[in-house]
C-alpha atoms as one frame of an Amber mdcrd trajectory, in Angstrom:
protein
 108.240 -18.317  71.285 107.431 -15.186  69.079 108.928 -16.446  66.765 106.418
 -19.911  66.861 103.235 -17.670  67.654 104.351 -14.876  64.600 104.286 -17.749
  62.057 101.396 -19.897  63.546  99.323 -19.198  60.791 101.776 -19.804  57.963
 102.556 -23.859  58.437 104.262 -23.934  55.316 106.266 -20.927  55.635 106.651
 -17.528  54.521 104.118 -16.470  52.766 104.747 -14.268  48.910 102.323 -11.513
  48.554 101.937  -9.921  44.921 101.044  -6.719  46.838 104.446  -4.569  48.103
 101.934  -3.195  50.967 101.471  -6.908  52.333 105.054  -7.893  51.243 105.925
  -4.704  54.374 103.383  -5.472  56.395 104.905  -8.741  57.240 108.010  -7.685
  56.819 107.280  -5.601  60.060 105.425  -8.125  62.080 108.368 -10.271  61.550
 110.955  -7.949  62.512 109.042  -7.081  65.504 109.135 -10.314  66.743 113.081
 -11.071  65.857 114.519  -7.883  66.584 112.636  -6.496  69.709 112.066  -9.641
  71.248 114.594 -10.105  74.137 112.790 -12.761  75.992 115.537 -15.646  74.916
 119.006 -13.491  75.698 118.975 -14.232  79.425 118.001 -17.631  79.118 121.186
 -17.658  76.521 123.307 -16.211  78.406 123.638 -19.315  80.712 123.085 -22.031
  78.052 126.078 -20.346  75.664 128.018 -19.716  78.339 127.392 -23.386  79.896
 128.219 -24.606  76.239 131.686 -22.183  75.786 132.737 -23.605  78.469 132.569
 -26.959  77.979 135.030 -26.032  75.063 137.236 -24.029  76.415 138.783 -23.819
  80.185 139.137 -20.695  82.175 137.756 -18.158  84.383 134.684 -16.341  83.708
 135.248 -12.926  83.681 132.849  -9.829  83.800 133.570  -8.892  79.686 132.521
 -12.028  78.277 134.458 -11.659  74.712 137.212 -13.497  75.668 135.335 -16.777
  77.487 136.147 -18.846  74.701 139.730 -18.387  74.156 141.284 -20.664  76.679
 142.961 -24.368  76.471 140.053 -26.107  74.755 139.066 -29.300  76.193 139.189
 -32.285  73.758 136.333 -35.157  74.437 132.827 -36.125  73.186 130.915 -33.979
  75.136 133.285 -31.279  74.234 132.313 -32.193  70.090 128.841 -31.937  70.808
 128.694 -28.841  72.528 130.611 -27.200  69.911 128.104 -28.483  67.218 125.280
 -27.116  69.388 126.940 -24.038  69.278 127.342 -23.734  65.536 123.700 -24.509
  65.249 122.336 -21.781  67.549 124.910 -19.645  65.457 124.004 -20.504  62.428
 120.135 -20.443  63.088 118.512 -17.373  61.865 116.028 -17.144  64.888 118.219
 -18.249  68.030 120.967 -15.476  67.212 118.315 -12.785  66.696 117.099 -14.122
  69.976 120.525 -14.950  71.588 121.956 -10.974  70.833 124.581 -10.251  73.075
 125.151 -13.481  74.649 126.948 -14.578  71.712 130.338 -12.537  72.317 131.794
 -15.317  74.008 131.059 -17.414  70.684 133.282 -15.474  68.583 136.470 -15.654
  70.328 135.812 -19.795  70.719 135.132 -19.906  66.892 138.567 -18.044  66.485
 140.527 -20.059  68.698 139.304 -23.380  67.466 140.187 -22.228  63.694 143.774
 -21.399  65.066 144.636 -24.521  67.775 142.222 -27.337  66.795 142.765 -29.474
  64.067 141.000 -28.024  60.689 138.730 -30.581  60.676 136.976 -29.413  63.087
 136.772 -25.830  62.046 135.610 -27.471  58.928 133.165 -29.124  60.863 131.630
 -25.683  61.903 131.437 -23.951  58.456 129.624 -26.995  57.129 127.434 -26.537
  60.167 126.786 -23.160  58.538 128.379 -20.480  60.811 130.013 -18.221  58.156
 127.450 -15.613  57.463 127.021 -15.130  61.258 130.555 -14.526  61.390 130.045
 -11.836  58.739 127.303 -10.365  60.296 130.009  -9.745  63.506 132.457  -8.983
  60.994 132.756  -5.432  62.917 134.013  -7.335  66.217 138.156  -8.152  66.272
 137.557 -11.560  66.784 135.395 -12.211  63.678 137.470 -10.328  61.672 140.340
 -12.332  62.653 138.666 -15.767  62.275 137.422 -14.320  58.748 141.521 -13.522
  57.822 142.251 -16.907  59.028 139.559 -18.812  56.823 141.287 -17.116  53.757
 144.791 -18.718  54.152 142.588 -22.159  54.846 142.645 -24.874  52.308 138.645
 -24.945  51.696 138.996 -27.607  48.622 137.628 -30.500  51.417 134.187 -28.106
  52.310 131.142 -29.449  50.530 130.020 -27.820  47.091 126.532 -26.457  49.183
 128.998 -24.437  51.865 131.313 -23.661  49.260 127.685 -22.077  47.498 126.618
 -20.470  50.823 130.175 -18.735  51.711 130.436 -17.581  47.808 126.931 -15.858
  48.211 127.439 -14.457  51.208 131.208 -12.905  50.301 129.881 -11.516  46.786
 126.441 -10.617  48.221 127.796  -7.673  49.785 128.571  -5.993  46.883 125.483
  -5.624  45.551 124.309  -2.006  44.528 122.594  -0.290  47.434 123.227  -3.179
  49.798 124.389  -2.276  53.442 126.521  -4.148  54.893 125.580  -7.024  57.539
 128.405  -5.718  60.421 127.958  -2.446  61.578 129.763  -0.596  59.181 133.117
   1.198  59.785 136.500   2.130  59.354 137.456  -1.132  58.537 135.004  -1.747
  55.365 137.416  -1.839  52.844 139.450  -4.084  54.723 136.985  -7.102  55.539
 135.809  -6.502  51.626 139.502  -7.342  50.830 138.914 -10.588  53.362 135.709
 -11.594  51.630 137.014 -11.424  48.007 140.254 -13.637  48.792 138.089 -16.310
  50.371 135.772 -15.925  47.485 138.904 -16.648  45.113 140.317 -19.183  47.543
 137.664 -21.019  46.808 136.488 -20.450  43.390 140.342 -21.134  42.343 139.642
 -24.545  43.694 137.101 -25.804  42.021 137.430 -28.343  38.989 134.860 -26.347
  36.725 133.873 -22.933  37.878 131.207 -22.410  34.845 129.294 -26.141  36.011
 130.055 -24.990  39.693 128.224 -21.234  39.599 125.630 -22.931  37.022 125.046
 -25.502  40.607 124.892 -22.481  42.451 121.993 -21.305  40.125 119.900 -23.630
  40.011 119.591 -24.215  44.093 116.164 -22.849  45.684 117.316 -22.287  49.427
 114.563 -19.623  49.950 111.955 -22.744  49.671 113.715 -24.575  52.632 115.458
 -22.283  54.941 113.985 -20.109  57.414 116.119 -16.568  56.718 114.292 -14.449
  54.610 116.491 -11.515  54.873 119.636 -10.370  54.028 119.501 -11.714  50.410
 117.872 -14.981  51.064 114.070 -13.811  51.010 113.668 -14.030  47.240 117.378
 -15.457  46.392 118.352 -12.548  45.670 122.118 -13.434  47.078 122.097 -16.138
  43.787 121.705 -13.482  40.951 125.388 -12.575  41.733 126.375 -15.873  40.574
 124.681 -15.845  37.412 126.464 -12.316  36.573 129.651 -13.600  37.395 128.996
 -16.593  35.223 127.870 -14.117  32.337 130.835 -12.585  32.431 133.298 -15.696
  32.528 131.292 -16.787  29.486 131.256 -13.082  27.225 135.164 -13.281  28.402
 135.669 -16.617  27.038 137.393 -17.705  30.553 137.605 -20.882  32.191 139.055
 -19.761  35.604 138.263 -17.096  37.622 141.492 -15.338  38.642 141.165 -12.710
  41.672 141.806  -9.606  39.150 138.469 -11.290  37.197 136.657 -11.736  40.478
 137.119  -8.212  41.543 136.526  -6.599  38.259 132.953  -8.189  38.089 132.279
  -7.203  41.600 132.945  -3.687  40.789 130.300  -4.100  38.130 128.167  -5.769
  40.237 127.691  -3.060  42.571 127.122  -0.225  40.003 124.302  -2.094  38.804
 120.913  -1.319  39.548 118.172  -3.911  41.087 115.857  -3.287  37.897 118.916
  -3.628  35.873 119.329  -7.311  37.216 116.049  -9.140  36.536 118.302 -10.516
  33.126 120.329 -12.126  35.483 117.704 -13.082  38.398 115.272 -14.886  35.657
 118.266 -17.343  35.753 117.814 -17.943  39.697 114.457 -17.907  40.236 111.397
 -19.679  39.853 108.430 -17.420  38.017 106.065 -16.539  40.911 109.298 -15.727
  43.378 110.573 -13.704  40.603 107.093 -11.851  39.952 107.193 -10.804  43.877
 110.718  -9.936  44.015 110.080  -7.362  40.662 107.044  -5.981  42.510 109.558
  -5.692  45.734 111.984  -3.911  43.458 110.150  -1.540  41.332 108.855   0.206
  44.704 112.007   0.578  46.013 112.824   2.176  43.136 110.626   4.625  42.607
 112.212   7.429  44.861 115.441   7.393  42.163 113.206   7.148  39.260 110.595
   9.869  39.903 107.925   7.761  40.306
């Protein structure tokens, strides 16, 4: 509902401004209304837990972690609950709004990528659930449903997933960037995760230069609803142009994991005014105007400005 009344006045979506003043302004307003907004976690509370357990049998206990990691059930009302639940996942808004009441959801995810057929684990990532499991990446369960998706044969996954799970591994490596779990001890290990399903697969693909070059040329920040965490301005595409730059200046055809991890090294020494090369290759003239205007004021602390 804050959500609907926040963006009442912008039908079409969120709006650019030229002006890094407005750009925050909004910015604030926004996250007011998706961070600080707990109005929808009790009413989620009984419609994920209603949903995890139409997956999954067994007792209900008072830490709710482990809800969804018993004998799952196997019908048609069992399918579409576990849809519903990739789409409240995978919605921007409902897991701001969810928060906590998602824990069950992790262990379900995890135990359906280990005991169900892959299909329908394959079924979830098209449904778009990867980046939220990221963003839990801190939490045992995500970490060990991330682990599992590397070993997974990924060739069958749509070229637009394949797009949105490459993004969102190499995204993190971006200079400055934090990371979207709550970082830890175990950084450098679920960085390890991310690059071998980035290489899993990139290794898979027919023609990586055509396939990052598809990846380029998509404009998800004019349909989707996230405009954070590298989608606002597309920012999470400009890795895919440098990686592309470098396969090209290298004179390589496949991207081998040494490659992959090399470039991402590079990646993240690079500054964001350093990048606009590479970001005039992703996006359209008046996003790329805003997101310069964006950068250049962050920037100015380092520079002396």
């Amino acid at each position: 509902l804050s959500i609907k009344k926040c963006m009442k006045n912008f039908p079409t979506g969120r709006p650019m401004y030229l002006k890094a003043k407005e750009e925050a302004n909004f910015d604030v307003l926004y996250d007011q209304c998706t961070m600080w907004d707990q109005t929808g976690e009790n009413l989620a509370w009984f419609v994920i837990g209603f949903l995890v357990r139409s997956c999954a049998s067994g007792p209900i206990k008072i830490i709710s972690h482990s809800d969804g990691l018993g004998p799952l059930r196997d019908d048609w009302y069992t399918r579409s609950a576990r849809l519903r639940l990739a789409e409240i996942f995978s919605t921007p808004q409902l897991h701001s709004s969810a928060m906590k009441a998602l824990y069950p959801v992790h262990g379900l995810f995890l135990n359906i990528a280990q005991n169900s057929p892959s299909a329908d684990f394959i079924e979830l990532l098209e449904k778009g659930i990867f980046y939220g499991i990221i963003k839990w990446a801190d939490q045992q369960y995500s970490c060990d449903t991330l682990r599992f998706i590397s070993t997974m044969n990924l060739v069958c996954l749509s070229d637009e997933t394949k797009l949105d799970i490459v993004e969102a591994c190499c995204g993190v490596f971006s200079w400055g960037a934090s990371y979207p779990w709550n970082s830890g001890d175990d950084d450098k290990q679920i960085l390890r995760i991310l690059i071998k399903i980035a290489v899993n697969l990139l290794v898979g693909v027919p023609d990586i230069l055509k396939f990052l070059q598809l990846g380029m040329k998509r404009r998800r920040e004019r349909q989707i609803t996230d405009w954070k965490e590298g989608y606002h301005f597309g920012e999470s595409r400009i890795v895919l142009a440098y990686i592309h730059d470098r396969m090209v200046v290298k004179d390589e055809e496949v991207l081998s994991r040494a490659l992959l991890k090399e470039c991402l090294k590079a990646w993240k020494r690079i500054k964001p005014n350093d990048k606009v090369v590479f970001a005039r290759k992703v996006m359209d003239p008046d996003v790329l105007e805003c997101w310069m205007k964006t950068i250049n004021t962050e920037m100015a602390p380092f520079s002396g400005a």
